[in-house]
C-alpha positions as CSV (number, residue, x, y, z in Angstrom):
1,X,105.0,114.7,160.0
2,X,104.3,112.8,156.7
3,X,101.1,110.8,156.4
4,X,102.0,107.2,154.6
5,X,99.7,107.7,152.4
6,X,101.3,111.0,151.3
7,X,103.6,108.9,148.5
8,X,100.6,107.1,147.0
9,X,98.4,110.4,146.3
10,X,100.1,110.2,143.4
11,X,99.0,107.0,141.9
12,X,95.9,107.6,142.6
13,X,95.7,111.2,140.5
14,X,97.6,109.4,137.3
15,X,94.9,106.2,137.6
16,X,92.2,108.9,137.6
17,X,94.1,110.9,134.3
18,X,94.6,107.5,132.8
19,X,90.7,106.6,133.1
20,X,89.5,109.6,132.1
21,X,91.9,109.4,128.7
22,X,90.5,105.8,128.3
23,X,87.1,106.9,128.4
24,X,87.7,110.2,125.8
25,X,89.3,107.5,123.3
26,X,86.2,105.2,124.0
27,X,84.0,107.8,123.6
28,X,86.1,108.8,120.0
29,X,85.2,105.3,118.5
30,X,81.9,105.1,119.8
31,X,80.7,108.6,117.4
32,X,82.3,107.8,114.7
33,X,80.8,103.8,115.1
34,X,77.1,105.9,115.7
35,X,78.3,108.2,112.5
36,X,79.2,105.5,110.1
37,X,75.6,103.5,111.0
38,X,73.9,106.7,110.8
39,X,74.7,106.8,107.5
40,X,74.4,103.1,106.4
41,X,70.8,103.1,107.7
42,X,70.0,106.2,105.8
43,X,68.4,106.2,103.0
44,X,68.2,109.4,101.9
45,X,71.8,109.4,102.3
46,X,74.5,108.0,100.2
47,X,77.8,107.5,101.7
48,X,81.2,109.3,101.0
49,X,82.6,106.7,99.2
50,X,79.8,105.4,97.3
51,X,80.7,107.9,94.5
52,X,84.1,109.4,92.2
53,X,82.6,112.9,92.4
54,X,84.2,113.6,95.6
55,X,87.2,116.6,96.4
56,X,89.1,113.5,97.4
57,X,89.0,111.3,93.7
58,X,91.6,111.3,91.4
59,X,90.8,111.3,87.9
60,X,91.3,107.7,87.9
61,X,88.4,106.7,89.7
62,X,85.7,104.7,89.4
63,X,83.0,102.7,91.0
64,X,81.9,99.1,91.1
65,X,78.6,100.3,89.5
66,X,80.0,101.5,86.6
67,X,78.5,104.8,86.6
68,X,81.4,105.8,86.6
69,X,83.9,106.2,82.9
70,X,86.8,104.3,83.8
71,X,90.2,106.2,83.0
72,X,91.9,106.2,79.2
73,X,93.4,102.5,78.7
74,X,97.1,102.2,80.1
75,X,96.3,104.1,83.2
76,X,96.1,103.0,86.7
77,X,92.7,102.8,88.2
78,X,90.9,102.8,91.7
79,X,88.0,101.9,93.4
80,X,86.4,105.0,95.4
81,X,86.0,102.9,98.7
82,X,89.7,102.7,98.2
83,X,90.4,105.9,97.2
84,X,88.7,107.5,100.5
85,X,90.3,105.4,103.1
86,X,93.8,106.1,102.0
């Protein structure tokens, strides 16, 4: 004979895959929160954006600083922070 609870096992296994999927993604954010502050409480460390040298810069790039030459006149330029994040 079938317990009653027999049905609802099942709810209880995909509420237990669902938490542990919510806690992986929480877990995600929270290292790459931990990385990012790492690295804006660092001094010794300069962060991937902060600079055009990067494998990820166009030719166009430059920085707020102006350390940076800023492309021939006519051409479109961009910022590395904005540069990096798309």
């Amino acid at each position: 004979m079938h317990s009653v609870a027999s049905p609802i096992t099942g709810i209880g296994f995909g509420t237990t895959l669902m938490v542990a999927y919510c806690n992986i993604s929480y877990i995600v954010v929270l290292a790459w929160a931990l990385h990012y502050l790492y690295y804006s409480v660092s001094l010794d460390m300069k962060l991937p954006w902060g600079s055009c040298g990067n494998e990820w810069n166009t030719p166009n790039c430059f920085t707020s600083e102006g350390n940076q030459s800023v492309a021939e006149e006519g051409k479109e330029v961009k910022d590395s922070v904005i540069e990096y994040w798309e």
